[in-house]
N, C-alpha and C positions, 0 to 999 in steps of 0.2 A: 504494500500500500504506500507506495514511496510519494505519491503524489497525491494522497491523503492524509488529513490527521490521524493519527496511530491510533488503533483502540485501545494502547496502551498497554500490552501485553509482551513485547518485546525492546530490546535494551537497542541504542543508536549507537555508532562506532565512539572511542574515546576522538576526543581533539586531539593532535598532538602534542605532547607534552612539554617541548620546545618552543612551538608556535604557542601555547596557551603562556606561559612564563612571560616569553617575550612582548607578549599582549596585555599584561599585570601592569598596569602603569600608574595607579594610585593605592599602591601596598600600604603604605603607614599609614593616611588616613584610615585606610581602611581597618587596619588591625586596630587603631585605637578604637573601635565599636567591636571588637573581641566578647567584651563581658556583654554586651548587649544582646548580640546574638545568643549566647551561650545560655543566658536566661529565657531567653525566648526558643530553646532549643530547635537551634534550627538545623531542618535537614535532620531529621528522624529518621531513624533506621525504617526499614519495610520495602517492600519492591515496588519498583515503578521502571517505565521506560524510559524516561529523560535522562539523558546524560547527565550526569550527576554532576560534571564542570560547564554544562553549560544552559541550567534550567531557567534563563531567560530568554535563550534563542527562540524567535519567530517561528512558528508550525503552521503548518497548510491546514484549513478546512477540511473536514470530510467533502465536502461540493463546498460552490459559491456563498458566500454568504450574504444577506442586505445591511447590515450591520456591523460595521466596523468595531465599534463602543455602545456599551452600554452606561446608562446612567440609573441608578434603582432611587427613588424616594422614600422611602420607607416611614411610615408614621404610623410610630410605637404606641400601644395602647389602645389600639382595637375603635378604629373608627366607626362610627355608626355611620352605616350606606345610606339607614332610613331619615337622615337629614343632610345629606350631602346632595348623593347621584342615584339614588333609585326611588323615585316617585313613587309612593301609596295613597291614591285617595281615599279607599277604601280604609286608612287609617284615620284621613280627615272626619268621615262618617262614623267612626265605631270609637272616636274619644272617649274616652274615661269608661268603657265599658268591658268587664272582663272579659275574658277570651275562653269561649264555649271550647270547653272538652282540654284544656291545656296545661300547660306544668304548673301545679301548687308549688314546687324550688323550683329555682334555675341555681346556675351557676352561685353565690352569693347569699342565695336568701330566698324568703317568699316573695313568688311573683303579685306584681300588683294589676292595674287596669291597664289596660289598652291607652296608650298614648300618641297623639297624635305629632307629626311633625315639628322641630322647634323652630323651624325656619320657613319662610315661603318658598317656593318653589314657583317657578318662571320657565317659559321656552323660552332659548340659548339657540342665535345663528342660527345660519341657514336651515338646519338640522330640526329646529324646533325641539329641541331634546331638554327636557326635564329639568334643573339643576335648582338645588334651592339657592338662597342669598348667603349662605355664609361665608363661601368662597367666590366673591365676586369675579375678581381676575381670572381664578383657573375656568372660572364660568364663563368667559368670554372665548376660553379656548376651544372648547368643546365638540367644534366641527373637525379639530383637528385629532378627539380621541377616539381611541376603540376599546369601549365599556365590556368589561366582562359582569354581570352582573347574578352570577352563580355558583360561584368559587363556594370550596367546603373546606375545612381544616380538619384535622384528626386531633385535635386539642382544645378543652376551652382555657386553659392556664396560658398565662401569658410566656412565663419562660419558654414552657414545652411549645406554645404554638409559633413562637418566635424562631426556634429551634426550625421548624418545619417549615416557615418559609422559607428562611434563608438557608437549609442542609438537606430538607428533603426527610429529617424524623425528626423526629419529637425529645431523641434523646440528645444526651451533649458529646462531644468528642468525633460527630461526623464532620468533612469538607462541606464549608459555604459554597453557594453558587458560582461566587470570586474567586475562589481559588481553583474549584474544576475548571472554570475559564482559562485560566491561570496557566495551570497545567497542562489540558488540551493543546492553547493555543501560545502560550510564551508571550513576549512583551514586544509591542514596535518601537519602545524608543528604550535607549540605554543609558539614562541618565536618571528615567524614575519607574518607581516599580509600575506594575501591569496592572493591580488591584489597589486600590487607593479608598480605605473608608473612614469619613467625616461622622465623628458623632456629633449629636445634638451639643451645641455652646453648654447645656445644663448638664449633658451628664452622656450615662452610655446607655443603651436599652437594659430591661431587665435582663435579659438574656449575656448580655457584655458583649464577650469577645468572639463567642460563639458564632453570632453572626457574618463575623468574618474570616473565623479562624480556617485554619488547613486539615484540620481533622485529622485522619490516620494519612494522609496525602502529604510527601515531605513539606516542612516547615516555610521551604522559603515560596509555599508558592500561597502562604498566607495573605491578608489585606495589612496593606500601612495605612495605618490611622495617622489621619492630619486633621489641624484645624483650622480655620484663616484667623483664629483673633489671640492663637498661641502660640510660641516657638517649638517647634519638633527638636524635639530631645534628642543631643548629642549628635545635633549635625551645623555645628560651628566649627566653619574650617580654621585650619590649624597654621598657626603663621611661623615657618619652616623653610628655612633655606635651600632654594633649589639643589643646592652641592647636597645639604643634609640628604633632604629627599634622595636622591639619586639614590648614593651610596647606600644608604638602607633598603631603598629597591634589590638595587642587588644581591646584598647580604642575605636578603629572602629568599630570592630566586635560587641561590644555592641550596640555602636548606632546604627550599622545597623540591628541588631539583634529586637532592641527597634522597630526600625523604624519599620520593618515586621511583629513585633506584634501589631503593631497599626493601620497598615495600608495593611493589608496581600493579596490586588489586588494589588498594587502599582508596577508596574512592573518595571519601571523607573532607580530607582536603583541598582537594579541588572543587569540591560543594563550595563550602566553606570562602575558598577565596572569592570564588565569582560572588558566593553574597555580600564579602567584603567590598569588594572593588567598586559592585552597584550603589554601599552605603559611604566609598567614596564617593564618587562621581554625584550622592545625592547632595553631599555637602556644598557639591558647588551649584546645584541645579535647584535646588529646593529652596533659598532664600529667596530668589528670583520670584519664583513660584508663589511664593506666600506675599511677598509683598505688592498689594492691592494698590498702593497710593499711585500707582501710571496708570489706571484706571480712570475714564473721563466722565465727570461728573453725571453725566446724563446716561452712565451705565451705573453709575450707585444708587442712580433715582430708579430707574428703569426697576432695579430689584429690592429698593425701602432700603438700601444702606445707608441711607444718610437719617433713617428715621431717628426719634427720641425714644421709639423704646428699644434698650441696649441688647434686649435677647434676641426681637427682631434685626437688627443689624446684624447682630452678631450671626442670625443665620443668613440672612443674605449675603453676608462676606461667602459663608460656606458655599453657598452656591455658585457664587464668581468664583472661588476657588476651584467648584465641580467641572466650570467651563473652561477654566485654563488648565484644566487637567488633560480634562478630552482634547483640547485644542495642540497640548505636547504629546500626544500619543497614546496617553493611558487610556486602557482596555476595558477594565472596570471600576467604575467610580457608585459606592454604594452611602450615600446620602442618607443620614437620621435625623427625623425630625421630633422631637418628642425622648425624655430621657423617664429613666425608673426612678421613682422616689416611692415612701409609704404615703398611702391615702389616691396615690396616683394623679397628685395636682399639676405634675410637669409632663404630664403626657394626657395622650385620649382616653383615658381610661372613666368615660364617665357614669359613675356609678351612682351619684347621690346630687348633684348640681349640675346637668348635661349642658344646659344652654351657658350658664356664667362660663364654663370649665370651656368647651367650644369655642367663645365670644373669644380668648385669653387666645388659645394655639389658635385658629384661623386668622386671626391677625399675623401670628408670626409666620403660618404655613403659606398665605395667600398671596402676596406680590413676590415674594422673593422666588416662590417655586413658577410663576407663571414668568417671572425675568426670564427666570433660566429657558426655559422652552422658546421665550420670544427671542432672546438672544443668538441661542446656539440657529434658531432659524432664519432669522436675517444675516448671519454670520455664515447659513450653508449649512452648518455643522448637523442641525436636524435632516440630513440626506443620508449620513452617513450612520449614526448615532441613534440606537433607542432607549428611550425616557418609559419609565415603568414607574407609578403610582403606586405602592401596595401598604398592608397595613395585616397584621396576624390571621383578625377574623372581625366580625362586625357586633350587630348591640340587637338584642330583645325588640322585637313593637312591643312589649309593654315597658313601663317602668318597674322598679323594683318596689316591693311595699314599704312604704311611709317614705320613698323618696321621690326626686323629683330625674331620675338620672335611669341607666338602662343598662343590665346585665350582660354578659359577656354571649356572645352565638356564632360558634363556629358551623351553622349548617347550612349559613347563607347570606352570602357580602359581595363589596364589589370591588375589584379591582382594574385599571385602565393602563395602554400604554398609547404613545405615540411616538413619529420619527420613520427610522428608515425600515423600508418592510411591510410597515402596516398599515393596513385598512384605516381611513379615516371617515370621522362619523356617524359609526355602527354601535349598537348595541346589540351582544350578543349574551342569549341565555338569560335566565329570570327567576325569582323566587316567587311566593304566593302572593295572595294578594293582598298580605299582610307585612311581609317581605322577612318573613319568621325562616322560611326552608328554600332553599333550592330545590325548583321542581321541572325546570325548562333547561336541556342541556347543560347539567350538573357537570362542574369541574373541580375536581378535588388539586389542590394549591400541586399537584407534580404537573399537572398540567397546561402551569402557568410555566412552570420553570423550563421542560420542557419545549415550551413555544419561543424562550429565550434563547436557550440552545439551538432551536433550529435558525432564529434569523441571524445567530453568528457562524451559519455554516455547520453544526454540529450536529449530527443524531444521536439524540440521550438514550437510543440501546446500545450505542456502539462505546460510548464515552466509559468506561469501565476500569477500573484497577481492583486486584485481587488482593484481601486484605482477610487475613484469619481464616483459608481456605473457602472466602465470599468472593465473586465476581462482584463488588460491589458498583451503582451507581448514585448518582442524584435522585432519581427518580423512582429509585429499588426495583419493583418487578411490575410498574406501571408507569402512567403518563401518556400522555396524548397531544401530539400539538394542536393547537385550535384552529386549522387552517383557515375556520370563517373569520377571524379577524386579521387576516393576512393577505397584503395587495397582489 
């Protein structure tokens, strides 16, 4: 399959061990991020087929793909569909009335009444497509998405369901979607990693690191977390005299030169250096990168960085961070909106205040994430690049009893993508008419991911590494892509 991406089951020739040396050209910065690595254990033992000196080289698609990059949004805490993007009037009609034949508990507690929408709800564009008022901006987009409005999770917990969109189970210690990317497909540019994720200015999802982590898939083909309103950790370059530099170049090259002669399976180190070398080369690529202020005023408006409230900027930096990401190469940029706290006030998690708790994130979620989509589209970049919306699982039509706020419901929400690939201004798939179940072309969350995989050229049967005698995938022993949302 030379002219395929590998399904991952066979090893690629080593580089030459001379040419690879002699191509080592920022060794000390690099080895001074040693212990950083080493904590982050990188480059885990287990099999795989990438050359283990060179897990950032570029890989062929299985076929073509529409999708060069991906962009994911991710907004932690379980958005309710039933006052964003999926219209129920028959909720407007059955207010405050209970719900015939339904669950005395949900998730949290006793179920309460039938609750109607907290927002109004408008036709959007040419499309005439549903959307309430609380996201005005993304509202404006709308002709440009492709609404999945069926999705199912296999969890109502937020960790576990976090776990399952972003790895495909419910448990901890599988690869994120970034990182099978990762691996598949290797990095276009060689100054910053492939996978790049931004958490929430507040904090990190419940779930943490999971969400981006590499799972049993070696280490380095993890997500680098960056933020635009923080400095990345231990990558201040190092002010070092060219002669120094040099000569310690060399002194490397020996011993590692040494080392491969004595030990010529020892793959280890060659891992090892290439993550070096990348966490050199970030030193000089990544201050660039972070610093926002060549940024022209009418792109800080465009996404509320200039606003006064400081969380909202602070995400709209992140955003403009997302587009100069894509814009130098990087492959996957996984974007959080919304962090874990107790009571769940800094996320969607609206259990007991929906509308106040809402009123607070769509402020911060609404102009910054519609910049970004306007941006990377007047810039091209939306030709190339798919923007994916998603969120664990969605919220109860009813409220919870004695609150004002809506339960956790993994059997039916909505998630949306736009960009390169896909269908614009469709809604595919539906729940009832209460918007409680997915009952019209049900997709359970493999088959969102899936459908990601394919528009970067990947088939998620073939995408596999064997782990604890498991052909394991993303997808396990299901997934489907949604070709009705697909141009």
């Amino acid at each position: 399959m030379s002219s395929q991406a590998p399904q991952l089951t066979s090893s690629f020739n080593w580089l030459d061990r001379r040419r690879f040396l002699s191509q080592a050209v920022s060794g000390l910065g690099a080895v001074a991020l040693t212990s950083l690595f080493q904590q982050e254990g990188l480059f885990a033992s287990g099999p795989t087929a990438i050359d283990p000196s060179r897990p950032y080289q570029a890989r062929p698609s299985h076929f073509p793909g529409k999708a060069k990059n991906v962009v994911v949004i991710f907004c932690a805490g379980g958005v309710s569909h039933l006052d964003t993007w999926d219209y129920k009037p028959e909720l407007e009609k059955r207010d405050g009335k209970p719900l015939e034949n339904g669950p005395a508990v949900t998730f949290q507690g006793p179920a309460g009444n039938l609750a109607r929408p907290q927002y109004k709800f408008r036709p959007r564009g040419q499309t005439g497509k549903m959307v309430s008022d609380m996201l005005p901006h993304l509202a404006e987009l709308t002709d440009d998405f492709a609404f999945v409005h069926s999705l199912t999770s296999k969890s109502n917990t937020h960790g576990p369901a976090e776990n399952f969109l972003s790895t495909g189970s419910v448990l901890d210690g599988f690869p994120s979607i970034g990182a099978w990317v990762t691996y598949a497909l290797g990095c276009e540019t060689r100054q910053l990693p492939a996978f790049v994720a931004i958490p929430d200015p507040r904090g990190v999802p419940q779930s943490g690191t999971n969400n981006w982590g590499s799972g049993f898939l070696p280490a380095a083909f993890q997500g680098t977390p960056f933020n635009a309103t923080k400095p990345v950790r231990h990558l201040q370059p190092f002010d070092i005299p060219a002669g120094t530099d040099a000569a310690t170049r060399h002194l490397l090259a020996k011993m590692n030169e040494r080392h491969f002669a004595e030990n010529p399976h020892d793959s280890k180190l060659a891992a090892r250096i290439a993550s070096y070398e990348l966490a050199a080369r970030m030193q000089l690529s990544v201050p660039s990168i972070m610093n926002l202020n060549s940024e022209p005023e009418h792109i800080l408006k465009l996404y509320g960085a200039d606003s006064e409230d400081k969380t909202k900027a602070a995400f709209a930096r992140n955003c403009i961070l997302a587009r100069r990401l894509i814009e130098q190469g990087v492959r996957f940029v996984q974007l959080f909106n919304g962090a874990y706290a107790s009571g769940g006030n800094l996320n969607w998690d609206g259990h007991n205040k929906l509308k106040p708790q809402y009123d607070k994130h769509a402020h911060i979620l609404d102009q910054p994430a519609a910049g970004l989509i306007r941006d990377l589209k007047q810039r091209g970049l939306l030709e190339d690049t798919l923007v994916v919306w998603c969120t664990e699982f969605g919220r109860m039509p009813m409220f919870q009893k004695g609150s004002q706020g809506r339960d956790h419901n993994p059997d039916g929400f909505t998630c949306w993508m736009t960009g390169a690939g896909v269908k614009p201004g469709i809604s595919h798939g539906a729940t009832d008419a209460i918007g409680k179940v997915a009952v019209e072309d049900v997709h359970p969350l493999y088959d969102l991911n899936a459908t990601i995989l394919h528009l970067l050229g990947l088939n998620h049967e073939q995408l596999t590494i064997r782990h604890n005698g498991i052909d394991r995938r993303l997808t396990n022993v299901e997934g489907h892509v949604i070709h009705e949302i697909l141009a």
